[in-house]
CHARMM internal coordinates of N, CA and C (Angstrom, degrees):
IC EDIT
DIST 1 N 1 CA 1.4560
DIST 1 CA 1 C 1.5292
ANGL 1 N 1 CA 1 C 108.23
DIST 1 C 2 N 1.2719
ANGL 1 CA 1 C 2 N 124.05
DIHE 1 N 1 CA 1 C 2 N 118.91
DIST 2 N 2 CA 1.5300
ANGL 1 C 2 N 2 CA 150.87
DIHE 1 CA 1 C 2 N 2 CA 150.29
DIST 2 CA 2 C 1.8462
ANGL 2 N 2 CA 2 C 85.00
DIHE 1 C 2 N 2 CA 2 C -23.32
DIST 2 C 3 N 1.7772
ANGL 2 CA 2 C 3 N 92.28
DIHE 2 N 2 CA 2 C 3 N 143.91
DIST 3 N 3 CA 1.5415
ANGL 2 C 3 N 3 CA 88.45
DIHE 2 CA 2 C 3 N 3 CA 177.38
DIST 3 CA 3 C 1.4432
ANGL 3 N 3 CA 3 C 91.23
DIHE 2 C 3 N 3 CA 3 C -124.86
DIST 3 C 4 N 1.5159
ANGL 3 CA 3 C 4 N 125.82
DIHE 3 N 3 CA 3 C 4 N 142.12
DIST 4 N 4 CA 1.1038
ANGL 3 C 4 N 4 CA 119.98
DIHE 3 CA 3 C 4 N 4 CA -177.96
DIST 4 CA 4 C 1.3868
ANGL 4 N 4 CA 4 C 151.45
DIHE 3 C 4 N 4 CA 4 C -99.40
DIST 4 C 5 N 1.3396
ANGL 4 CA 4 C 5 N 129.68
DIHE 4 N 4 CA 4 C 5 N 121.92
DIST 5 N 5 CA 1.3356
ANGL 4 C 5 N 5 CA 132.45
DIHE 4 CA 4 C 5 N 5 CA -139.38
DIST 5 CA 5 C 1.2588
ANGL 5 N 5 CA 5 C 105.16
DIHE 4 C 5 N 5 CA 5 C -75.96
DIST 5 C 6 N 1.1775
ANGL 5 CA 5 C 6 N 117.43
DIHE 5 N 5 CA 5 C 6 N 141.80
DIST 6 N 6 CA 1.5422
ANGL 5 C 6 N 6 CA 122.59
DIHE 5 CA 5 C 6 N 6 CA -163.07
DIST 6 CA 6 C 1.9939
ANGL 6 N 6 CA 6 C 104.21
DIHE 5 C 6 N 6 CA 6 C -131.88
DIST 6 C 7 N 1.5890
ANGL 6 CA 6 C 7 N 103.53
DIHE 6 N 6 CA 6 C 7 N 138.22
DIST 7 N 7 CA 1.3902
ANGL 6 C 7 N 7 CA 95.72
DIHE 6 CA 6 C 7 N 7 CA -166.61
DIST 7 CA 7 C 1.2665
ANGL 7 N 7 CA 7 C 115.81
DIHE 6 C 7 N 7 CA 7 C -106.19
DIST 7 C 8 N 1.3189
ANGL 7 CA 7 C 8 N 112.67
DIHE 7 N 7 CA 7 C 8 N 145.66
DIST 8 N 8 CA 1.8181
ANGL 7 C 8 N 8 CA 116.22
DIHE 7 CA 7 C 8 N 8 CA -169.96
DIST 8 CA 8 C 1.2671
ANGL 8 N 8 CA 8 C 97.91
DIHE 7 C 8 N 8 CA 8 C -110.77
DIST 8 C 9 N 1.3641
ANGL 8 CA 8 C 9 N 121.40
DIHE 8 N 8 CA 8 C 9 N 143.37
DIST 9 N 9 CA 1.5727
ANGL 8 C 9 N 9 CA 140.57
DIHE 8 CA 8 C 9 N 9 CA -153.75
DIST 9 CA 9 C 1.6267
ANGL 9 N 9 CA 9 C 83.27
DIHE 8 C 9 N 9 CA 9 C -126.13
DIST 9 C 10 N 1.0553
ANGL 9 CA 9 C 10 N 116.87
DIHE 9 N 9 CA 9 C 10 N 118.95
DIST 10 N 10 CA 1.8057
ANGL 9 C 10 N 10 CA 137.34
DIHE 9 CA 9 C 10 N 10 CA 163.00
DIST 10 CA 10 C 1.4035
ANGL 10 N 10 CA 10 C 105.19
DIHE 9 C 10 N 10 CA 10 C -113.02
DIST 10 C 11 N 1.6681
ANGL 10 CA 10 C 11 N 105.05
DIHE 10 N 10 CA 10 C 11 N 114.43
DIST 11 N 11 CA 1.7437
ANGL 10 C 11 N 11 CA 101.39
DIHE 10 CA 10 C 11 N 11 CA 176.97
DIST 11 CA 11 C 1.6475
ANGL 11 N 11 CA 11 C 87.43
DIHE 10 C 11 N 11 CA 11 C -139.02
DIST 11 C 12 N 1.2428
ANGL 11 CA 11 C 12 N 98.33
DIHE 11 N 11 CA 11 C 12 N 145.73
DIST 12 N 12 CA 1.9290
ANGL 11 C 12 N 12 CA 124.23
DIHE 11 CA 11 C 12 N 12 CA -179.72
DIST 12 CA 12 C 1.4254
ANGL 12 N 12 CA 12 C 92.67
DIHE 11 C 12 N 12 CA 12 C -98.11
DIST 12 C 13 N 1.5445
ANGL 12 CA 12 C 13 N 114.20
DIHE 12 N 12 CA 12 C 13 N 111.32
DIST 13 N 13 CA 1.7001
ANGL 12 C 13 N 13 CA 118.52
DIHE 12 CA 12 C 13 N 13 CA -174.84
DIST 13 CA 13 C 1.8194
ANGL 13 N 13 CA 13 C 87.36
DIHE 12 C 13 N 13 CA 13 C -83.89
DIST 13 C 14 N 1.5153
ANGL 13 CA 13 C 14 N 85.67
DIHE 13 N 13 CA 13 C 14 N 158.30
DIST 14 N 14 CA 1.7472
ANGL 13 C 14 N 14 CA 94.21
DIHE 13 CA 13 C 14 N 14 CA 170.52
DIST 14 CA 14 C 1.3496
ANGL 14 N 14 CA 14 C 99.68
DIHE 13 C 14 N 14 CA 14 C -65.52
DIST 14 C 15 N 1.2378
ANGL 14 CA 14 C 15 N 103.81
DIHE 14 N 14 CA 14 C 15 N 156.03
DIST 15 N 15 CA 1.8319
ANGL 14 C 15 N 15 CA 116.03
DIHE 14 CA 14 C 15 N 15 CA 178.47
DIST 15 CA 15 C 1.1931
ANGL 15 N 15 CA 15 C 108.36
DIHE 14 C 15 N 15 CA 15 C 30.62
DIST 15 C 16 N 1.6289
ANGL 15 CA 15 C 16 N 143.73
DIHE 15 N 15 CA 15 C 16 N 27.59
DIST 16 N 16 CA 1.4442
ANGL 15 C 16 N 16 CA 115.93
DIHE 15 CA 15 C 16 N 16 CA -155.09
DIST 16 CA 16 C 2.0820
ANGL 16 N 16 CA 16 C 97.35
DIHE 15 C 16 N 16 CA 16 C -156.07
DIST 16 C 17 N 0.7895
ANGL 16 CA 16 C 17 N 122.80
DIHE 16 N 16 CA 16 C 17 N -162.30
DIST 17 N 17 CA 1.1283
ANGL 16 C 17 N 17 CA 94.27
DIHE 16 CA 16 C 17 N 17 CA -165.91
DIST 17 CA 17 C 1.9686
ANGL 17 N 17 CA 17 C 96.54
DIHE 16 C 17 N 17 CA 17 C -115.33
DIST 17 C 18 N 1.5596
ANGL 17 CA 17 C 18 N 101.55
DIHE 17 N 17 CA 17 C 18 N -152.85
DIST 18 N 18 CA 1.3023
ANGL 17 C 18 N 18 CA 94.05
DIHE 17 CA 17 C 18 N 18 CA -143.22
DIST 18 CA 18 C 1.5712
ANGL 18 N 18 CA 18 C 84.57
DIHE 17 C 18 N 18 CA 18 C -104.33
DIST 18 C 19 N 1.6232
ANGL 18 CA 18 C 19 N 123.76
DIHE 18 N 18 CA 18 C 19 N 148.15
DIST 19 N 19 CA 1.4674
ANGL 18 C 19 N 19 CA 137.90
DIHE 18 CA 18 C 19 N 19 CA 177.60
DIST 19 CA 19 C 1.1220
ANGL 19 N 19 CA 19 C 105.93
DIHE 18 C 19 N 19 CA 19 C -111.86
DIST 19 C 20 N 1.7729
ANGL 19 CA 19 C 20 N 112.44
DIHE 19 N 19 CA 19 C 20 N 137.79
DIST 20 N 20 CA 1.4703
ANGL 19 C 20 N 20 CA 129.47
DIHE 19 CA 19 C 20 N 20 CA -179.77
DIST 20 CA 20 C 1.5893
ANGL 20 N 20 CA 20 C 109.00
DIHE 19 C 20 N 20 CA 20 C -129.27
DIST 20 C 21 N 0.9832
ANGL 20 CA 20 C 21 N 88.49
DIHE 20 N 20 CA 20 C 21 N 104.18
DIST 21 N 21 CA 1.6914
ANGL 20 C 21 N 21 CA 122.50
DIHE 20 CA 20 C 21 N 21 CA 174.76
DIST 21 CA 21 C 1.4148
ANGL 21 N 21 CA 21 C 111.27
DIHE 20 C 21 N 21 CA 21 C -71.34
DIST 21 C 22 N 1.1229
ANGL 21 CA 21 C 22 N 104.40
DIHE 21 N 21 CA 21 C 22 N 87.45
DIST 22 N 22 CA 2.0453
ANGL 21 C 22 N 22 CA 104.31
DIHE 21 CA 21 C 22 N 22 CA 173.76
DIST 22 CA 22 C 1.6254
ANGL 22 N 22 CA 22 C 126.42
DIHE 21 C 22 N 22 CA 22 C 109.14
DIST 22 C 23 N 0.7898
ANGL 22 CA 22 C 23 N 123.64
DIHE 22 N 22 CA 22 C 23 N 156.08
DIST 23 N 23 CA 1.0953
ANGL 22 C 23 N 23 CA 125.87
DIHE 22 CA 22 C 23 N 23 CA -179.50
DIST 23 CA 23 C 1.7454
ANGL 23 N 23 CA 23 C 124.22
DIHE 22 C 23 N 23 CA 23 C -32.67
DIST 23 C 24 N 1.1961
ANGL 23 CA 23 C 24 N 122.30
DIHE 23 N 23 CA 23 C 24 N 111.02
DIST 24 N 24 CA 1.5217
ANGL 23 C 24 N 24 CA 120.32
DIHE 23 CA 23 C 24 N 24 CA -173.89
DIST 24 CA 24 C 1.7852
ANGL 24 N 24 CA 24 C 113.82
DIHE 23 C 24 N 24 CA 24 C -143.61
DIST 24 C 25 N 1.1829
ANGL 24 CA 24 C 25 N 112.31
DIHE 24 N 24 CA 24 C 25 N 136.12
DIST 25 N 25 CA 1.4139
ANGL 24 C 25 N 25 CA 107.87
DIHE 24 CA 24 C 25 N 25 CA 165.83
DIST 25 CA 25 C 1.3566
ANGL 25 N 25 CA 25 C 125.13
DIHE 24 C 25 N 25 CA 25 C -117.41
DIST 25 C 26 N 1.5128
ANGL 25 CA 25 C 26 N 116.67
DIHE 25 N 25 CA 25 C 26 N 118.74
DIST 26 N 26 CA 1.4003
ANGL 25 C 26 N 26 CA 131.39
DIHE 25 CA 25 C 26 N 26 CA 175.31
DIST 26 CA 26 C 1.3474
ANGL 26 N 26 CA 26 C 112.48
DIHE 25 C 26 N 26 CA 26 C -52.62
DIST 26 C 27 N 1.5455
ANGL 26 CA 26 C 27 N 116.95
DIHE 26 N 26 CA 26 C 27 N 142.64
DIST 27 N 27 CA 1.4908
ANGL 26 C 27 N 27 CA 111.46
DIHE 26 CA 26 C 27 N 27 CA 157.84
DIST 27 CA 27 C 1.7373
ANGL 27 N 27 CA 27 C 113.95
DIHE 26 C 27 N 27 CA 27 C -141.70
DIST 27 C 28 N 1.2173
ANGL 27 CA 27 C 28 N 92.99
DIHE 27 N 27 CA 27 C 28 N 109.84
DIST 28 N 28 CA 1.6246
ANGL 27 C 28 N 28 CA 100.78
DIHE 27 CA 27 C 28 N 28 CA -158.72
DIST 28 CA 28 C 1.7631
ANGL 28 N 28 CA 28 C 101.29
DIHE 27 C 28 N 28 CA 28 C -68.20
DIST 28 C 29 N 1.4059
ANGL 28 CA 28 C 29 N 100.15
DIHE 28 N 28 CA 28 C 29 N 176.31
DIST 29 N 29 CA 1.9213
ANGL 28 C 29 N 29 CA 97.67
DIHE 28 CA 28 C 29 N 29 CA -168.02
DIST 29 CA 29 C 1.2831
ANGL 29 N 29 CA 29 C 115.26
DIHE 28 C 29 N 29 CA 29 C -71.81
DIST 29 C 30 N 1.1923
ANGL 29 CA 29 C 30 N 110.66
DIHE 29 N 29 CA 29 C 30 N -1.42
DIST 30 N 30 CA 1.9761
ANGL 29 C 30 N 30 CA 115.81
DIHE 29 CA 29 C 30 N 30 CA 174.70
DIST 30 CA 30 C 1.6513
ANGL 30 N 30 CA 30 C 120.85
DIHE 29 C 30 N 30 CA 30 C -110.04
DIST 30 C 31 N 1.3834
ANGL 30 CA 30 C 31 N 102.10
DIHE 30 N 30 CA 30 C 31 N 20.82
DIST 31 N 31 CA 1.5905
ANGL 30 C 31 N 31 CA 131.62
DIHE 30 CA 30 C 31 N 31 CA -166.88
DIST 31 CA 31 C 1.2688
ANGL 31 N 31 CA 31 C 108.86
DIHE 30 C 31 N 31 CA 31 C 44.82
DIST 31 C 32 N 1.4423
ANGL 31 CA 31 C 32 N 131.13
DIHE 31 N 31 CA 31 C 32 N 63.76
DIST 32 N 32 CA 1.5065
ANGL 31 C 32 N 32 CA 136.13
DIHE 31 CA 31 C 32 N 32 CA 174.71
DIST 32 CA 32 C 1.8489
ANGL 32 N 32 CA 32 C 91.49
DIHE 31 C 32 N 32 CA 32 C -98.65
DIST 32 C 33 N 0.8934
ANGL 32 CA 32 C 33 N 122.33
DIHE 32 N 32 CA 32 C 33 N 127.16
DIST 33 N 33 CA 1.5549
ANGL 32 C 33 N 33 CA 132.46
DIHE 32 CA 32 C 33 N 33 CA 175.28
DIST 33 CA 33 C 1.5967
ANGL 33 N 33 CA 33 C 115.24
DIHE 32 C 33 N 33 CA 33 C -114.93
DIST 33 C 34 N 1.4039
ANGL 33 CA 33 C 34 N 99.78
DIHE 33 N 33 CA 33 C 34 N 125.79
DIST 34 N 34 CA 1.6881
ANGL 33 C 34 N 34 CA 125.36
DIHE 33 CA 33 C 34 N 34 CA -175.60
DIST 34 CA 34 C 1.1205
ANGL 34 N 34 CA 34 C 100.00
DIHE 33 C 34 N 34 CA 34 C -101.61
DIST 34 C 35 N 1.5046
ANGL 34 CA 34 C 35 N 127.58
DIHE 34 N 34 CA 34 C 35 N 132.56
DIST 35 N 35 CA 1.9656
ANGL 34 C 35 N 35 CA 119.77
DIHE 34 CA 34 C 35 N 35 CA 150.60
DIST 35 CA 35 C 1.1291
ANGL 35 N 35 CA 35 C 100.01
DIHE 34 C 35 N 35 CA 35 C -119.44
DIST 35 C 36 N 1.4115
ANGL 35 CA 35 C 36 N 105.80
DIHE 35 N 35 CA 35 C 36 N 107.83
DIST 36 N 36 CA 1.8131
ANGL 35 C 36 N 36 CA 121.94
DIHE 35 CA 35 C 36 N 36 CA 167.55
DIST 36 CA 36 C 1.9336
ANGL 36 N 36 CA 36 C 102.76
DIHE 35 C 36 N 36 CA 36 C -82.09
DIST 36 C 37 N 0.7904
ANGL 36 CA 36 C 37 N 113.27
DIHE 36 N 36 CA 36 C 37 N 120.71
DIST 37 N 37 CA 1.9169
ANGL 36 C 37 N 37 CA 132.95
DIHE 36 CA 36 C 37 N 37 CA 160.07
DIST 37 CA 37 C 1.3204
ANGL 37 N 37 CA 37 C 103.70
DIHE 36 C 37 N 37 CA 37 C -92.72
DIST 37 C 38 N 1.1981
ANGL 37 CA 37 C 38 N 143.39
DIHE 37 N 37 CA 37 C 38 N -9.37
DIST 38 N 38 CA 1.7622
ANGL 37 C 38 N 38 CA 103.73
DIHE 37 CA 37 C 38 N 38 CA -177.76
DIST 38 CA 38 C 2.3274
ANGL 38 N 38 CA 38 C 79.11
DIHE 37 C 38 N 38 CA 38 C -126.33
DIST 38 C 39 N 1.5136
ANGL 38 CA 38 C 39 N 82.39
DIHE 38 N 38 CA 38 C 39 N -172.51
DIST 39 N 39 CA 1.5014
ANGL 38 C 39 N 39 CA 79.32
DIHE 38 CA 38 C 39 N 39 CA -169.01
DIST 39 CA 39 C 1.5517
ANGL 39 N 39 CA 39 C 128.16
DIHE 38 C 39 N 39 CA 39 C -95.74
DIST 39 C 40 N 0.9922
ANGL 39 CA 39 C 40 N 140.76
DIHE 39 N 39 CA 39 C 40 N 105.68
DIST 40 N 40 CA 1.6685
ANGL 39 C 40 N 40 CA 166.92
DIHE 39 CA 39 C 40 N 40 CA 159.80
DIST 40 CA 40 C 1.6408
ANGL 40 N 40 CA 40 C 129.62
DIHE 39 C 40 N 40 CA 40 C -16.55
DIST 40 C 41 N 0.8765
ANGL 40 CA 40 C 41 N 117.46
DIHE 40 N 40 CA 40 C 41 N 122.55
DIST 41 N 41 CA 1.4620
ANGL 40 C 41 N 41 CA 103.91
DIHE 40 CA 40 C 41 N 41 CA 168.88
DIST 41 CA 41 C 1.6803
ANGL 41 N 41 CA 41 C 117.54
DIHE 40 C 41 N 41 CA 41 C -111.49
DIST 41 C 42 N 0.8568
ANGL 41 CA 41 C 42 N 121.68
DIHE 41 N 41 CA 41 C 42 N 107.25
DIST 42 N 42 CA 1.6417
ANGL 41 C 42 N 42 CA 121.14
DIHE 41 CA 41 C 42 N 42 CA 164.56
DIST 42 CA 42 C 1.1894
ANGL 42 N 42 CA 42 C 138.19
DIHE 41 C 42 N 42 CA 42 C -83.62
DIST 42 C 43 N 1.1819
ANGL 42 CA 42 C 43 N 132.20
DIHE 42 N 42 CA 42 C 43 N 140.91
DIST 43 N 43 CA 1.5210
ANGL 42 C 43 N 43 CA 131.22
DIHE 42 CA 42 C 43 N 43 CA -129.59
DIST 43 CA 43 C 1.6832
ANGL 43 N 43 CA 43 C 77.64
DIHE 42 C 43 N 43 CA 43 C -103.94
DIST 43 C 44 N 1.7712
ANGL 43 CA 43 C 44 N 93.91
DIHE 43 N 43 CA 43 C 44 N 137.32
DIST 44 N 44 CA 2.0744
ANGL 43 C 44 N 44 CA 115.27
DIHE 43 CA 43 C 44 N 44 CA 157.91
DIST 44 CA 44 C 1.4961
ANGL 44 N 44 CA 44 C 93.26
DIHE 43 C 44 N 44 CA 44 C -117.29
DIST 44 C 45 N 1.0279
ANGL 44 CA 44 C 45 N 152.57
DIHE 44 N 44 CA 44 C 45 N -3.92
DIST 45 N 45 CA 1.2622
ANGL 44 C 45 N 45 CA 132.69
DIHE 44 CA 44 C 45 N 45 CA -179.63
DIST 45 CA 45 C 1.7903
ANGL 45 N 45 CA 45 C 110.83
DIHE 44 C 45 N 45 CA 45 C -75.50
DIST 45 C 46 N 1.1223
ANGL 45 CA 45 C 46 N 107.67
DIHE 45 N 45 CA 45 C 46 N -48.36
DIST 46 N 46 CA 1.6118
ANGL 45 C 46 N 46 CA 115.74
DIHE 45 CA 45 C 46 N 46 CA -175.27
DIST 46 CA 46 C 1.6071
ANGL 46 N 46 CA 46 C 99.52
DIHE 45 C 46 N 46 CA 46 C 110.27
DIST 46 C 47 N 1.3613
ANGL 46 CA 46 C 47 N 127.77
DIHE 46 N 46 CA 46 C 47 N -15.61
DIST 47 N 47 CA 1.3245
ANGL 46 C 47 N 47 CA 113.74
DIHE 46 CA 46 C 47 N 47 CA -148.23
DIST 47 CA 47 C 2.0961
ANGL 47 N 47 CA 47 C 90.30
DIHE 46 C 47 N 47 CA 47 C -103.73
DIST 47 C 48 N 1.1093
ANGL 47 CA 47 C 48 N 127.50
DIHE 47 N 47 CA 47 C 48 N 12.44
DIST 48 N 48 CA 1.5106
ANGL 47 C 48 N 48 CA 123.27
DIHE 47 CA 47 C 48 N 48 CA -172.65
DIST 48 CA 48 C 1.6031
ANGL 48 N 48 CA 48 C 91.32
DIHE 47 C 48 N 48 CA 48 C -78.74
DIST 48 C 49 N 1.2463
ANGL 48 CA 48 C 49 N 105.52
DIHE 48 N 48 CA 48 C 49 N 138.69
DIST 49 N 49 CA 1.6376
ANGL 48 C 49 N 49 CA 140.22
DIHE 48 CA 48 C 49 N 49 CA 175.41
DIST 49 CA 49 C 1.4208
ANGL 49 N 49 CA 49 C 99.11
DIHE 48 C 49 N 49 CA 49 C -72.19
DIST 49 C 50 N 1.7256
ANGL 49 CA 49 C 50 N 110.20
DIHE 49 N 49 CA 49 C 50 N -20.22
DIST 50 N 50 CA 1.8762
ANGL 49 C 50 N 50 CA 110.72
DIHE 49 CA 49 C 50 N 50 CA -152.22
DIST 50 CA 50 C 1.7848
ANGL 50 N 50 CA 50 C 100.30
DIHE 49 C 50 N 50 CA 50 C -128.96
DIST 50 C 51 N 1.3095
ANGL 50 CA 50 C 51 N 93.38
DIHE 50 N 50 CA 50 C 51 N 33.70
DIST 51 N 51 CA 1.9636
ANGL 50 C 51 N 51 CA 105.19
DIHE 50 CA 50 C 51 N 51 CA -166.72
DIST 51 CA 51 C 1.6804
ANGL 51 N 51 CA 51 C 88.42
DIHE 50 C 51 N 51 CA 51 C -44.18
DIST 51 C 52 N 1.4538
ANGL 51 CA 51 C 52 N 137.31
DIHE 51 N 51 CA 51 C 52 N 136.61
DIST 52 N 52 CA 2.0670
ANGL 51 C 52 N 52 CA 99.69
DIHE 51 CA 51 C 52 N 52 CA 8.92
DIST 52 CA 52 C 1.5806
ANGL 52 N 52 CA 52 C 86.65
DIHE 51 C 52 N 52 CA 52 C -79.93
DIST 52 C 53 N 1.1894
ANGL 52 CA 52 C 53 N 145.41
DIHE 52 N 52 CA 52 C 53 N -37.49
DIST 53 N 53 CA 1.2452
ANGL 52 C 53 N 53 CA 147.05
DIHE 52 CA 52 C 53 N 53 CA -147.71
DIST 53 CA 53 C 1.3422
ANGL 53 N 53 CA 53 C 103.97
DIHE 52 C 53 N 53 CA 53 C -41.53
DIST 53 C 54 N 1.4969
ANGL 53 CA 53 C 54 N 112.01
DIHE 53 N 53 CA 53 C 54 N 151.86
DIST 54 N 54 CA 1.4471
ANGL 53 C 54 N 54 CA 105.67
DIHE 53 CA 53 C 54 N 54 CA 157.79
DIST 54 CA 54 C 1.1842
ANGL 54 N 54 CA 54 C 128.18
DIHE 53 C 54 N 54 CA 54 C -119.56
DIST 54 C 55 N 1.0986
ANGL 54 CA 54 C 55 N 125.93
DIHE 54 N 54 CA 54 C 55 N 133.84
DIST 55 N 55 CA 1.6555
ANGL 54 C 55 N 55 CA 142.25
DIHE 54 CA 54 C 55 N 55 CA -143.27
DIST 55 CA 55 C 1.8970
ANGL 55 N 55 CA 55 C 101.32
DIHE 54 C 55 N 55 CA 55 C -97.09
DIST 55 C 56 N 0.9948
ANGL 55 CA 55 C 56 N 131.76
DIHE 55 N 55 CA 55 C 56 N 9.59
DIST 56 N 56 CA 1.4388
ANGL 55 C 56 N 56 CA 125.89
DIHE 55 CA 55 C 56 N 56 CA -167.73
DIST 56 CA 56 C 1.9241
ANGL 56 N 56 CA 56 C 94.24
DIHE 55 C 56 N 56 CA 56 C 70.66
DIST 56 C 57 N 1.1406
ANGL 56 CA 56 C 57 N 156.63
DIHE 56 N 56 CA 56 C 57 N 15.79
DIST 57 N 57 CA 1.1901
ANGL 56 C 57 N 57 CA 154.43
DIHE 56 CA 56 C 57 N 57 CA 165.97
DIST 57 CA 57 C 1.2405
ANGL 57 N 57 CA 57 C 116.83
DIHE 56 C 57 N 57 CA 57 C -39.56
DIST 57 C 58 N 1.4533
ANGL 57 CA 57 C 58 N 113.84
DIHE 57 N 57 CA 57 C 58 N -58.99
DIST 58 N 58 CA 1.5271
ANGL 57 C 58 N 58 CA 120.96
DIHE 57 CA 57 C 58 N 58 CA 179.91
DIST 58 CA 58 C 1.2274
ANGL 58 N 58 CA 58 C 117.50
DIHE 57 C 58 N 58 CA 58 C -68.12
DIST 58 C 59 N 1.2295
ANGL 58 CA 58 C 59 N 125.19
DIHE 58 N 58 CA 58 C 59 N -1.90
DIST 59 N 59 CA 1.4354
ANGL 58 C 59 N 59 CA 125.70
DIHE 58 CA 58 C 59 N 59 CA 170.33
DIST 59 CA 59 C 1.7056
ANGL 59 N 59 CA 59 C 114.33
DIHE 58 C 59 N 59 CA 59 C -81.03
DIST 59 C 60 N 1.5422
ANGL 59 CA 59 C 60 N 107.59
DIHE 59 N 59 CA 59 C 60 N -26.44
DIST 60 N 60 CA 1.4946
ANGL 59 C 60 N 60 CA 106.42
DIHE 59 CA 59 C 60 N 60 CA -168.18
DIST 60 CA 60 C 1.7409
ANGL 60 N 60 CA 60 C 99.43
DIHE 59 C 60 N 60 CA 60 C -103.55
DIST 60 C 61 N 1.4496
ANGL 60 CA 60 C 61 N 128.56
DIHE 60 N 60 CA 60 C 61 N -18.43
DIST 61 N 61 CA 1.1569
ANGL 60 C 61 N 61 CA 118.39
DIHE 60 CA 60 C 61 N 61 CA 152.54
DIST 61 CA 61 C 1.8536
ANGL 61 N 61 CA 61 C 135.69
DIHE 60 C 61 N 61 CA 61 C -80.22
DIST 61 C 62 N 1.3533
ANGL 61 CA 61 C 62 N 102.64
DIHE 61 N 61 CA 61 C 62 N 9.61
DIST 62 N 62 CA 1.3920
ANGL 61 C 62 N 62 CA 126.94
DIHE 61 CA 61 C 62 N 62 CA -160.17
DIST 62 CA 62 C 1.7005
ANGL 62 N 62 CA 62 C 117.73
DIHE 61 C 62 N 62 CA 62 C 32.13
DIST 62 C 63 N 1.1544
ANGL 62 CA 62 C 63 N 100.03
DIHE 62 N 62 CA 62 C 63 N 62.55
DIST 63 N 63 CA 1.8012
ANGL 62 C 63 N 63 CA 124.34
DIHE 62 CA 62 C 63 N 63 CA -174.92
DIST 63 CA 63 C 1.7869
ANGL 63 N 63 CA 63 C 87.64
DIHE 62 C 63 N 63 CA 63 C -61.49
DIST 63 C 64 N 1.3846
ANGL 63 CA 63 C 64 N 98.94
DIHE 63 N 63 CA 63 C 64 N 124.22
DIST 64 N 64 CA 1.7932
ANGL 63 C 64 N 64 CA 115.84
DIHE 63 CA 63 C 64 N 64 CA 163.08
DIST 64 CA 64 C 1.6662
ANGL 64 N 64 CA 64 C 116.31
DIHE 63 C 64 N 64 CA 64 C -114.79
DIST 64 C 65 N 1.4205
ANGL 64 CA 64 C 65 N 118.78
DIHE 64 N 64 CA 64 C 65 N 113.67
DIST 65 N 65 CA 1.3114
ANGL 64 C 65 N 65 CA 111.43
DIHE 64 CA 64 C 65 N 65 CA -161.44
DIST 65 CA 65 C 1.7940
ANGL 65 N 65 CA 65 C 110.27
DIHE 64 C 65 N 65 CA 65 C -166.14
END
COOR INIT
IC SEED 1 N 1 CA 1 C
IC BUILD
């Protein structure tokens, strides 16, 4: 059985950080591996307490990006 490919939606929010649509697995720089299934936000500001996550941060530094 064919295994079936499933599609991940990557969108760059205005000012806000970046959304992951679908199934994805992280692999951090010391090869620790995450598989997130539902959908994610990752921090572009730099300022999340919860890196990569994004914490609503860029809203209270008014991050433009």
């Amino acid at each position: 059985m064919a295994s079936e490919i499933k599609t991940i939606k990557v969108t760059f929010t205005k000012d806000g950080p970046i959304m992951i649509d679908g199934p994805v697995i992280m692999e951090g720089q010391y090869g620790n591996r995450t598989t997130e299934t539902k959908t994610i936000f990752l921090c572009r500001c730099g300022g999340s307490s919860n890196k990569p996550f994004c914490d609503g941060t860029h809203k209270k530094i008014d991050f433009k990006g």
